[in-house]
ZAKOL-39790 format. One line per 2 residues: number of its first residue (from 1); for each residue y negated, x negated, z of N, C-alpha, C. Coordinates in pm, whole numbers, always signed. Layout:
% residues N
NUM = Y/X/Z/Y/X/Z/Y/X/Z; ...
END
This chain:
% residues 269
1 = +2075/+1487/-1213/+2113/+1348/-1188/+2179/+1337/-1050; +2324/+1298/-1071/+2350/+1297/-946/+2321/+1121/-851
3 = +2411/+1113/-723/+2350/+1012/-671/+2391/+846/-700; +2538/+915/-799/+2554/+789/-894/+2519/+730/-986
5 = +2452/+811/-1057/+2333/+813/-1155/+2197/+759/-1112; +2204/+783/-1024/+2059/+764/-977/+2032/+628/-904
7 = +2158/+568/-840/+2198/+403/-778/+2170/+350/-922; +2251/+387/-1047/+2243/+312/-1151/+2115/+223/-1177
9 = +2051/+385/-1200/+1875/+360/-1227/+1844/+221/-1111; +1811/+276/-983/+1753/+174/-903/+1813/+31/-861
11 = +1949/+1/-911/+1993/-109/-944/+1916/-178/-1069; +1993/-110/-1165/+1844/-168/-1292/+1724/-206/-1317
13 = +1670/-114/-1221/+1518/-137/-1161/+1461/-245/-1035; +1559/-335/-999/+1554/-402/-852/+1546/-328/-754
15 = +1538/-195/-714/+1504/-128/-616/+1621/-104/-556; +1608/-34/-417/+1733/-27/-305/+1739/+124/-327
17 = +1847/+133/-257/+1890/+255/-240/+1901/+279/-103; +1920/+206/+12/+1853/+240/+136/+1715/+297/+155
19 = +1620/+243/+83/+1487/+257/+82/+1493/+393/+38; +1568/+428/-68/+1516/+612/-152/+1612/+700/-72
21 = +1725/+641/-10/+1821/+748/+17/+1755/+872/+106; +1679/+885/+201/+1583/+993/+234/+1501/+1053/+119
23 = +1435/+1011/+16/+1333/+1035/+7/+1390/+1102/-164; +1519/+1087/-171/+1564/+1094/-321/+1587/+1229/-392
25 = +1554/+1292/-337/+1611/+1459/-389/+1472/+1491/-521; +1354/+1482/-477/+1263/+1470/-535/+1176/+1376/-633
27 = +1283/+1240/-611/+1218/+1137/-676/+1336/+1148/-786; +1494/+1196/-766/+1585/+1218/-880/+1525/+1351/-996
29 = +1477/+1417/-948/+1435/+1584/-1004/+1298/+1540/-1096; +1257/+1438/-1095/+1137/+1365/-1196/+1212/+1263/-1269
31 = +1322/+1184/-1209/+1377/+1113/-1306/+1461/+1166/-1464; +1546/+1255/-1403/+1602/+1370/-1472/+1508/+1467/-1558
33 = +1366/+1497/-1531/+1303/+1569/-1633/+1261/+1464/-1713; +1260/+1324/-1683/+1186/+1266/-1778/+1283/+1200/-1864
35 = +1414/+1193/-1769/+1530/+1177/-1928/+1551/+1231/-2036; +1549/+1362/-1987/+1519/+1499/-2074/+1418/+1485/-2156
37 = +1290/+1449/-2132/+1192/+1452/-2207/+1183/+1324/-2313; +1263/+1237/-2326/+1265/+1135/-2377/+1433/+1159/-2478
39 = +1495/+1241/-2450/+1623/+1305/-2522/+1748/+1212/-2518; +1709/+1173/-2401/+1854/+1050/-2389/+1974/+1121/-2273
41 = +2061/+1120/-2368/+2201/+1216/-2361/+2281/+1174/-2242; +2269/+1015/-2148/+2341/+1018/-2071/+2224/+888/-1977
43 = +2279/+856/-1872/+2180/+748/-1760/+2230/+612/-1873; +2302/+624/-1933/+2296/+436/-2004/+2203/+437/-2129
45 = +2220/+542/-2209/+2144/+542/-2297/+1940/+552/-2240; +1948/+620/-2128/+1812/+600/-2069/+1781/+458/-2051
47 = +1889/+389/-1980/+1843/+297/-1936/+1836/+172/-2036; +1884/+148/-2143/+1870/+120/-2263/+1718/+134/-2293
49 = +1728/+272/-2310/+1564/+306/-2368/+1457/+237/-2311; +1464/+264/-2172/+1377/+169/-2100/+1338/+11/-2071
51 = +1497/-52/-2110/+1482/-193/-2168/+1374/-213/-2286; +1401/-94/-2400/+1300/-141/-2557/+1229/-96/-2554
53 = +1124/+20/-2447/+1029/+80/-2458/+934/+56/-2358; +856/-40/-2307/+720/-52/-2227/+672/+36/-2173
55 = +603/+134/-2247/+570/+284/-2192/+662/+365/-2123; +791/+388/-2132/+871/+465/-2129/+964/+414/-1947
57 = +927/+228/-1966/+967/+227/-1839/+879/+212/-1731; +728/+227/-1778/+602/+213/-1706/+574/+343/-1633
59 = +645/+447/-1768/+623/+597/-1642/+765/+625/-1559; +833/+578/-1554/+966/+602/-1511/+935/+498/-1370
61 = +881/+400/-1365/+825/+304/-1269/+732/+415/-1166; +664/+477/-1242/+576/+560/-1197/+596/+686/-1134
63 = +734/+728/-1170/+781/+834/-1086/+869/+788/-1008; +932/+697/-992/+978/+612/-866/+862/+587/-772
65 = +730/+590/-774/+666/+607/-657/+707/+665/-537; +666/+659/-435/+669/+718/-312/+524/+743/-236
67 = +469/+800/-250/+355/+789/-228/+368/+928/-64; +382/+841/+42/+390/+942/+186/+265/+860/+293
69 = +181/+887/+275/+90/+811/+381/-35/+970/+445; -129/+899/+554/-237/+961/+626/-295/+839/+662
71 = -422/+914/+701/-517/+800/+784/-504/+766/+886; -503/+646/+927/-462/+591/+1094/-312/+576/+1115
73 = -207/+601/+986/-125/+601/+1013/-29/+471/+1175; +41/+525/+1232/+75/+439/+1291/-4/+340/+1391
75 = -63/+451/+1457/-206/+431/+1547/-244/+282/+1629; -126/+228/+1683/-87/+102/+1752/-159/-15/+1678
77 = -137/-26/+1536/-182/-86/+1418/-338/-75/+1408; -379/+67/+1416/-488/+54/+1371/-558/+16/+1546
79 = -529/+32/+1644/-573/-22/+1784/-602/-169/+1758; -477/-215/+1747/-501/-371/+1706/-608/-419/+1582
81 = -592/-348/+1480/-699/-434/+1401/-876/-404/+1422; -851/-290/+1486/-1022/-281/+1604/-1022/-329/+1664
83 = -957/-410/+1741/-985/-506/+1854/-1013/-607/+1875; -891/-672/+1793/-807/-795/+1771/-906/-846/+1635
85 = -838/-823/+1486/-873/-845/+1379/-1013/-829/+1324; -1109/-665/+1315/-1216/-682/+1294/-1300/-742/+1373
87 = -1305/-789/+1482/-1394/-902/+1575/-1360/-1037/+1511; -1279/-1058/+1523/-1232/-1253/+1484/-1273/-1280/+1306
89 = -1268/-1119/+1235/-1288/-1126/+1071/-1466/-1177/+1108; -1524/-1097/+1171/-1661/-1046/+1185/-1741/-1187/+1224
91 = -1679/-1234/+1345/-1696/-1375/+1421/-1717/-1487/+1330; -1644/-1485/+1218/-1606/-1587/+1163/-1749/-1648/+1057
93 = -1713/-1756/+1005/-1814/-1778/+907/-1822/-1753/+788; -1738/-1645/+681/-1709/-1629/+578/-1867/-1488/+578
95 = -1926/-1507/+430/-2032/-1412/+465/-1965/-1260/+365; -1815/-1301/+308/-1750/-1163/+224/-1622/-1165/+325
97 = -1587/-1058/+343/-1410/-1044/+383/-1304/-1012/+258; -1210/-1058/+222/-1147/-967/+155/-1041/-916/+146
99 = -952/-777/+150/-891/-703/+195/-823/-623/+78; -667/-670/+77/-612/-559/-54/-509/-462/+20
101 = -505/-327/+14/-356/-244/+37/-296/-255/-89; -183/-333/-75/-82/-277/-207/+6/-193/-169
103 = -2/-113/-275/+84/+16/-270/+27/+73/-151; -110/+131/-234/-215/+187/-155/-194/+375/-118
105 = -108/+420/-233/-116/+586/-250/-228/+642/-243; -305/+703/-222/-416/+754/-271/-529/+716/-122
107 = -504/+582/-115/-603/+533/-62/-632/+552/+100; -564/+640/+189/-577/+682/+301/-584/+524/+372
109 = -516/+430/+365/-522/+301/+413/-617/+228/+418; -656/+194/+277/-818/+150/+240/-911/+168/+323
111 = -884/+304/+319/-1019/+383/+367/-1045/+399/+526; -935/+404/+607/-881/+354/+727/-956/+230/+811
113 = -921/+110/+701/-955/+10/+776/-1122/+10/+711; -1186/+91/+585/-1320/+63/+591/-1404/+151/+686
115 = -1322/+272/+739/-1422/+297/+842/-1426/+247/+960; -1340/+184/+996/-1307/+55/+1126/-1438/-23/+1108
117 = -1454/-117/+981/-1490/-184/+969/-1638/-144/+960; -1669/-7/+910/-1826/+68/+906/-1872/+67/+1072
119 = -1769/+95/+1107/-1821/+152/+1261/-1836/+21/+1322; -1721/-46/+1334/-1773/-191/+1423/-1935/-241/+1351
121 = -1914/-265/+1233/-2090/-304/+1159/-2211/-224/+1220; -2168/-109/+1254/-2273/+9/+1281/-2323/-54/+1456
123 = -2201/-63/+1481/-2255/-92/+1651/-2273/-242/+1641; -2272/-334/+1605/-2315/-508/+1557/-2453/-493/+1558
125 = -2488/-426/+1453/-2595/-441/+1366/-2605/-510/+1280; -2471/-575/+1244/-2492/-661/+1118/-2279/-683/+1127
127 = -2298/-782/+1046/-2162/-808/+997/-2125/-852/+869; -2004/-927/+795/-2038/-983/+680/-2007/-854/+574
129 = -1991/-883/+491/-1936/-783/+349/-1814/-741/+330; -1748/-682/+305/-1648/-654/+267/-1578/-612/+143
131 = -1505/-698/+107/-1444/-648/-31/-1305/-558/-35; -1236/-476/-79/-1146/-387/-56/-1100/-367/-183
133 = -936/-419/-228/-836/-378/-348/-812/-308/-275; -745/-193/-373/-677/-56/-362/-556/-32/-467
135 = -445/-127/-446/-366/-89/-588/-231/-15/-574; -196/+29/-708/-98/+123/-674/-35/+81/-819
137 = +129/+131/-859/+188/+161/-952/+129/+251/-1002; +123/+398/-916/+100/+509/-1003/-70/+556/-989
139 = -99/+586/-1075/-238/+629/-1180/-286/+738/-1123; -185/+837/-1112/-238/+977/-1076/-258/+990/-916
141 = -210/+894/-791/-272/+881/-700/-380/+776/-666; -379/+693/-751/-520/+624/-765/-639/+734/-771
143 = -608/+800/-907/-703/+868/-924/-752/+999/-814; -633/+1031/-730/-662/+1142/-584/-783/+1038/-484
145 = -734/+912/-483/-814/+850/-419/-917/+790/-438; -1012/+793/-628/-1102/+794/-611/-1207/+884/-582
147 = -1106/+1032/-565/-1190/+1166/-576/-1213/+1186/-409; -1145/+1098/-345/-1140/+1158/-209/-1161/+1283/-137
149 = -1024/+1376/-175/-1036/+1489/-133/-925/+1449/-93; -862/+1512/+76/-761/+1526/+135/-670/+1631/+208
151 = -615/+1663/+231/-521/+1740/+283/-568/+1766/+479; -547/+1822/+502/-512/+1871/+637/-461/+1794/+698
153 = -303/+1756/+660/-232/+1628/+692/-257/+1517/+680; -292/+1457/+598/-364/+1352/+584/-476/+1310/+710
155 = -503/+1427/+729/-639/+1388/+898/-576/+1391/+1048; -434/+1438/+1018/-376/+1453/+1195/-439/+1370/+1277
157 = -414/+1267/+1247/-405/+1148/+1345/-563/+1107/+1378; -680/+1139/+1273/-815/+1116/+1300/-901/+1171/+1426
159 = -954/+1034/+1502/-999/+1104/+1617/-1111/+1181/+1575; -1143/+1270/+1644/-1261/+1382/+1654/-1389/+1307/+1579
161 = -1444/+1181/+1623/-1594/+1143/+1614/-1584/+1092/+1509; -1475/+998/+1450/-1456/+993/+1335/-1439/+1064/+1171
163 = -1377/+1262/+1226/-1369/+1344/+1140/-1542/+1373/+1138; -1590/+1363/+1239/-1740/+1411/+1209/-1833/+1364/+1142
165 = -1815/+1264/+1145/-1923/+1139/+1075/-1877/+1070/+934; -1733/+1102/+910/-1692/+1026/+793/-1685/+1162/+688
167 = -1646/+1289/+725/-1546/+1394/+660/-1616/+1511/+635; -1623/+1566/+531/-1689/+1722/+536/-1547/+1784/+504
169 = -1552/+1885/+556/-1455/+2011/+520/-1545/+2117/+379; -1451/+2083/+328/-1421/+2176/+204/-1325/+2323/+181
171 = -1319/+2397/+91/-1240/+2535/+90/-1103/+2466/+125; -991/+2647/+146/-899/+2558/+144/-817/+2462/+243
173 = -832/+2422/+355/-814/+2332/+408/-835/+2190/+396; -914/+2170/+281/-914/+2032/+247/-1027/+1928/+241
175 = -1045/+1798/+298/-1193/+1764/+381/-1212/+1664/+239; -1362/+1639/+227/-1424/+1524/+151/-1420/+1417/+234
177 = -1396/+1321/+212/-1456/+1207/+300/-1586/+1140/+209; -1673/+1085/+304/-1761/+1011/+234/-1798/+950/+158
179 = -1898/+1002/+74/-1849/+930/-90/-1886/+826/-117; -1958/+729/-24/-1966/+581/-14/-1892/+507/+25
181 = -1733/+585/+94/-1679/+524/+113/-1517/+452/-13; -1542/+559/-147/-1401/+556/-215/-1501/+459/-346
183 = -1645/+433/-319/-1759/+406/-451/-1718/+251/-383; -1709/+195/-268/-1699/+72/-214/-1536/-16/-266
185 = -1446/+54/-271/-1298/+5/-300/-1257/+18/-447; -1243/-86/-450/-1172/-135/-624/-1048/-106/-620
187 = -1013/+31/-697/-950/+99/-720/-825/+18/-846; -729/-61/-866/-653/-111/-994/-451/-44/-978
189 = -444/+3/-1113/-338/+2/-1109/-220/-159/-1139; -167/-121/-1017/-81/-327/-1020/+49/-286/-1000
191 = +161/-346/-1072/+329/-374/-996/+260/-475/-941; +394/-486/-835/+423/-581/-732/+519/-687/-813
193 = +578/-638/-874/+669/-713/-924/+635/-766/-1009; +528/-768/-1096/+479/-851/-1232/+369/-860/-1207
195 = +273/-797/-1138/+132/-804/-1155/+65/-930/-1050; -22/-1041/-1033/-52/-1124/-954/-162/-1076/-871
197 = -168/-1101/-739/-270/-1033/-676/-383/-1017/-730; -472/-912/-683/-614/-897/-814/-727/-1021/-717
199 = -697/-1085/-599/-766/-1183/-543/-755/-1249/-483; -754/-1380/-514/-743/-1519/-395/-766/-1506/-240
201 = -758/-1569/-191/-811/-1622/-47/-833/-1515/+41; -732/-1392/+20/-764/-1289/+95/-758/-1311/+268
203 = -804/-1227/+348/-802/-1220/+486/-698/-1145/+508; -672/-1049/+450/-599/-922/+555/-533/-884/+400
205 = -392/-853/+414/-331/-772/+332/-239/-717/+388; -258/-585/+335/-168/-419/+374/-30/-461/+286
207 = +47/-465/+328/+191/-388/+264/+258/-316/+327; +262/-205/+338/+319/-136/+431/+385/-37/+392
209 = +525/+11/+380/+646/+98/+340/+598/+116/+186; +647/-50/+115/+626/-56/-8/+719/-137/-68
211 = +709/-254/-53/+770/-399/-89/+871/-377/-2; +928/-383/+119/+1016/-406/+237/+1102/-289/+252
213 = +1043/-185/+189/+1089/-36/+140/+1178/+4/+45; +1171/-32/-33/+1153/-9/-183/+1262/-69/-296
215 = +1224/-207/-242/+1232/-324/-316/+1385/-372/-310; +1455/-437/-349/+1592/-523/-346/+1571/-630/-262
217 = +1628/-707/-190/+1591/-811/-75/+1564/-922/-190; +1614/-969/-279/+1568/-1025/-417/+1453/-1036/-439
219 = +1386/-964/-498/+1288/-958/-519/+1141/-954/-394; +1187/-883/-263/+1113/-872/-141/+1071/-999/-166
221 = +1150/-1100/-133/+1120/-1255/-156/+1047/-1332/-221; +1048/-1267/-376/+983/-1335/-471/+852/-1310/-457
223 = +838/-1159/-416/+713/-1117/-429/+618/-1161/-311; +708/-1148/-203/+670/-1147/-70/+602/-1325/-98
225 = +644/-1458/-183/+583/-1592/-146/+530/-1582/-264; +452/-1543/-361/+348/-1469/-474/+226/-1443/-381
227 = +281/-1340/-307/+173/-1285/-201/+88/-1361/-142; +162/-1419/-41/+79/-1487/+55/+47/-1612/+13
229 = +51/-1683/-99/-33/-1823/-149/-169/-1737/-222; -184/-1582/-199/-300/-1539/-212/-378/-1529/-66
231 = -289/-1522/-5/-365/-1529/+175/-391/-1628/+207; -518/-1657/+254/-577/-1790/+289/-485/-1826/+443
233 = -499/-1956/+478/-483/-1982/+594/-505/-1878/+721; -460/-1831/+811/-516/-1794/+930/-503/-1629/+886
235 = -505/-1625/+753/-491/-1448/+738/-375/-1386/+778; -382/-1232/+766/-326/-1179/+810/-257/-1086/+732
237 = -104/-1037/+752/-20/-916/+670/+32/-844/+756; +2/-699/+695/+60/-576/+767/+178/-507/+713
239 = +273/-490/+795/+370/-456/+697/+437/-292/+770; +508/-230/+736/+555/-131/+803/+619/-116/+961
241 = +565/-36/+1081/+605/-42/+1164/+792/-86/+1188; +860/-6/+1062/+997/+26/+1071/+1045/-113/+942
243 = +986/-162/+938/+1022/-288/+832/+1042/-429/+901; +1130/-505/+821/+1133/-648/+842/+1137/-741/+731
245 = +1066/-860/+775/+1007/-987/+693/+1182/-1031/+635; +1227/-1059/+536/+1316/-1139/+486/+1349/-1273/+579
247 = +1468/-1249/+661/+1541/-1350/+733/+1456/-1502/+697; +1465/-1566/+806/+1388/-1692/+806/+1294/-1747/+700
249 = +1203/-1595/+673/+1046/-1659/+557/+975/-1738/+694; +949/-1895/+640/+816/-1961/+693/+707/-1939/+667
251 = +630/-1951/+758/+503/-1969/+743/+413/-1846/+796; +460/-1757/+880/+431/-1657/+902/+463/-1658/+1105
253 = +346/-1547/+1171/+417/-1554/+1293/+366/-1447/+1301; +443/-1320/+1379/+434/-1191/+1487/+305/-1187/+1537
255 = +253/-1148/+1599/+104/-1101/+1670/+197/-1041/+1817; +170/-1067/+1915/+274/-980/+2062/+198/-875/+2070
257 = +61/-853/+2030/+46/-719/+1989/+76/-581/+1926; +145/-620/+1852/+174/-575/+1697/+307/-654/+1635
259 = +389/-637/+1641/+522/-703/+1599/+540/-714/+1413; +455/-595/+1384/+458/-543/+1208/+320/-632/+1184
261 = +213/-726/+1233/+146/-780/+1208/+156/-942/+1232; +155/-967/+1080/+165/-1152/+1136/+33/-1216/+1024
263 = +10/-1325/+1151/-101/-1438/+1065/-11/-1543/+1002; -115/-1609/+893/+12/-1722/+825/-110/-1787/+867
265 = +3/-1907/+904/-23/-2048/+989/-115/-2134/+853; -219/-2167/+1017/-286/-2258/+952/-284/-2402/+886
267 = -329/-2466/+744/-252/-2522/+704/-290/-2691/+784; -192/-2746/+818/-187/-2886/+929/-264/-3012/+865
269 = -361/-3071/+954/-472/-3191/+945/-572/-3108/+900
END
């Protein structure tokens, strides 16, 4: 599949081609076996197929994933929501929090902000509950992340006291993390684009090099005010260090902390 072939596809699909142009050598080399595997002779007749077939464009959705994340990614972020965010969540009077990553990849995010949130509880001595979505397009990194086994890479960025207390090392190079911690997060496979958040009145939602990534500025939009009438007042969205909010969306403001973190304004009287 070359790279005209392959614009086709992600035109058809709402998706950009800024967003894949790095990342496309490998995400074309799955598109192309699965044309093949479906016996469609040229990119129109695929894309045809995928108009009349549900399944057929559900896994093709599914190998358009991008699934590139670690824990702590983008350290600045996670500074701020130890500081800043889990104190004011904690402070507050709500006795559940609730917290979705969309377009989670196999969970390194999730799991991120629940050991933030273990450790601040640990030194409290108390703290409210926490609820945690974990959703993804694709199935087969859901499922890495309910097994929580990780990579080497995946831990760069983990400070020392944290690999000790959360992580066993396994053969291999590859660590367990705590298995109370992947038994706590509701694991669902969701589009962004059709699926409605799996919960109301959230506090904190992850989007981060997903929607703003990915997506057609079209659709960023649609999805992007879907979203946040699931975020309560005063909550908060994370979005990619290297990303931006769709030209003049209201209702949203920056953090001078954190430029990729904004609260939506509280609603007036």
């Amino acid at each position: 599949m070359d790279d005209g072939q392959f614009r086709k596809v992600l035109s058809h699909l709402g998706l950009s081609w800024e967003g894949y142009r790095r990342v496309r050598k490998g995400v074309k080399r799955r598109l192309a076996r699965h044309r093949q595997e479906l016996r469609c002779r040229n990119v129109e007749a695929y894309l045809r197929l995928l108009d009349e077939d549900p399944k057929a464009l559900r896994e093709a959705r599914e190998l358009l994933t991008v699934s590139i994340s670690r824990f702590f990614r983008d350290r600045r972020l996670w500074e701020v929501i130890a500081s800043r965010i889990i104190p004011r969540l904690m402070e507050g009077e709500d006795s559940i929090i609730r917290v979705w990553s969309a377009g989670c990849g196999a969970g390194e995010e999730a799991m991120s902000f629940l050991i933030l949130w273990d450790w601040a509880r640990r030194e409290r001595g108390e703290g409210p509950e926490v609820q945690i979505w974990a959703t993804d397009l694709n199935r087969r990194v859901l499922d890495r992340g309910r097994q929580g086994i990780y990579g080497e890479s995946s831990l760069r960025e983990v400070p020392q006291r944290i690999r000790e207390d959360y992580f066993q090392p396994l053969d291999h190079g590859k660590w367990k993390i705590a298995s109370v911690l992947p038994e706590q997060i509701r694991w669902e496979a969701r589009d962004l684009l059709s699926d409605d958040p799996p919960e109301k009145n959230l506090h904190l939602i992850f989007l981060r090099n997903s929607l703003f990534t990915y997506y057609r500025e079209d659709h960023r939009r649609k999805v992007l005010t879907r979203l946040l009438e699931a975020l309560r007042p005063g909550g908060f969205l994370a979005i990619g260090a290297h990303e931006k909010l769709p030209s003049g969306f209201p209702g949203l403001r920056a953090l001078a902390e954190y430029p990729s973190l904004f609260q939506k304004e509280e609603a007036e009287g």
